[in-house]
C-alpha positions in Angstrom: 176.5 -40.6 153.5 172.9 -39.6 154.7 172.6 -37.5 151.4 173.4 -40.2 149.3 170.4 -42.7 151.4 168.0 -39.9 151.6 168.3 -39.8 147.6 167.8 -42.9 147.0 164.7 -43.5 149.2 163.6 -40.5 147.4 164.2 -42.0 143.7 162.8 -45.3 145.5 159.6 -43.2 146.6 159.0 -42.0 143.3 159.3 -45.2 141.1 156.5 -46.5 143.5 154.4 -43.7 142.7 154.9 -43.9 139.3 154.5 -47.8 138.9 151.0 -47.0 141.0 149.7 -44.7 138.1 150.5 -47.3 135.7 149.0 -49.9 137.5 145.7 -47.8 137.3 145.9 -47.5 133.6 144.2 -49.8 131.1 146.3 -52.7 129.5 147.0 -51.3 125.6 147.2 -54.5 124.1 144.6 -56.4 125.8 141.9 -57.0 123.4 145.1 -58.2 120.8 146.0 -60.4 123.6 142.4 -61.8 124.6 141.5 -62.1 120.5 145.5 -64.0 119.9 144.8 -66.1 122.9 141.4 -67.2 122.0 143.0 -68.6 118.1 145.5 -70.2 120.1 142.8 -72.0 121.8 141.2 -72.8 119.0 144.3 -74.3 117.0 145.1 -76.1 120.2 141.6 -78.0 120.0 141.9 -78.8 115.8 145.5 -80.2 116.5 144.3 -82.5 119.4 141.0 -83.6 117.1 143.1 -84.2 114.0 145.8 -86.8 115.8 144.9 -90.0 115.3 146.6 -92.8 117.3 148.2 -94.4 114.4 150.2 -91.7 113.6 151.7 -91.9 117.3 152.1 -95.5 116.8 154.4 -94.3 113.9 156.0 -92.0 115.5 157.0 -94.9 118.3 158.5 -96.9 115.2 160.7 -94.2 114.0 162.3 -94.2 117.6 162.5 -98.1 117.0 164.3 -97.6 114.3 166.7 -95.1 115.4 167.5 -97.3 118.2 167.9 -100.1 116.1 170.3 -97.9 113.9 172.3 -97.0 116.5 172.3 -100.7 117.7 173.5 -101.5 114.4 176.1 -99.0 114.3 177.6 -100.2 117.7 177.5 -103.8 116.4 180.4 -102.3 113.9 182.5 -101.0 115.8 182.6 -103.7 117.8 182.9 -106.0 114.6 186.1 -103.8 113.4 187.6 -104.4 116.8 187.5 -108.3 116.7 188.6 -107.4 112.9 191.7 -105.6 114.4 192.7 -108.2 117.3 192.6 -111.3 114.9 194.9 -108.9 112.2 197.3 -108.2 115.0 197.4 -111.6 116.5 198.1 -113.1 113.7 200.5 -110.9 112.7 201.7 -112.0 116.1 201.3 -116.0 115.7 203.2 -115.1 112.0 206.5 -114.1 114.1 207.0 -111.5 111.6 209.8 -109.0 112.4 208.0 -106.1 110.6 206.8 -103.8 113.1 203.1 -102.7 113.6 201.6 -99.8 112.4 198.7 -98.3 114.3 195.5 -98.1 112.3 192.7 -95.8 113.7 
């Protein structure tokens, strides 16, 4: 059982060792990482200068419409329900002896 911790606090030792050495190297990519970073930047700045605050006002009127869509689509349903209830009530009212068949 001691073998078995003694092992492991070994292995344990020599990652740390080994993740030391590597810490005292030199990142490989970091001049790719500096030069990608500073375009990014760049971009960043051109996008921010080039939106102008109609085209967020537009953007707020496709959300309008969406809702208003949706609205519109609710407004159906609800429309086909009253459509249904008035079919089956008078159906009903008609004292018909044909039996209903559910539509859905």
């Amino acid at each position: 059982m001691t073998y078995i911790v003694l092992c492991k606090l070994d292995n344990y030792k020599q990652e740390l060792t080994d993740a030391q050495a590597m810490l005292k190297k030199p990142f490989a990519q970091e001049k790719e990482l500096n030069d990608k970073t500073s375009r990014l930047d760049e971009l960043n700045l051109k996008l921010s200068q080039s939106i102008p605050s109609p085209e967020l006002s537009s953007k707020n009127n496709v959300i309008e419409e969406k809702t208003n869509t949706q609205l519109h689509k609710s407004t159906s349903v609800l429309e086909a329900l009253h459509d249904k209830m008035n079919i089956v009530q008078s159906y009903e009212k008609g004292g018909s002896s044909k039996t209903l068949v559910p539509v859905i």
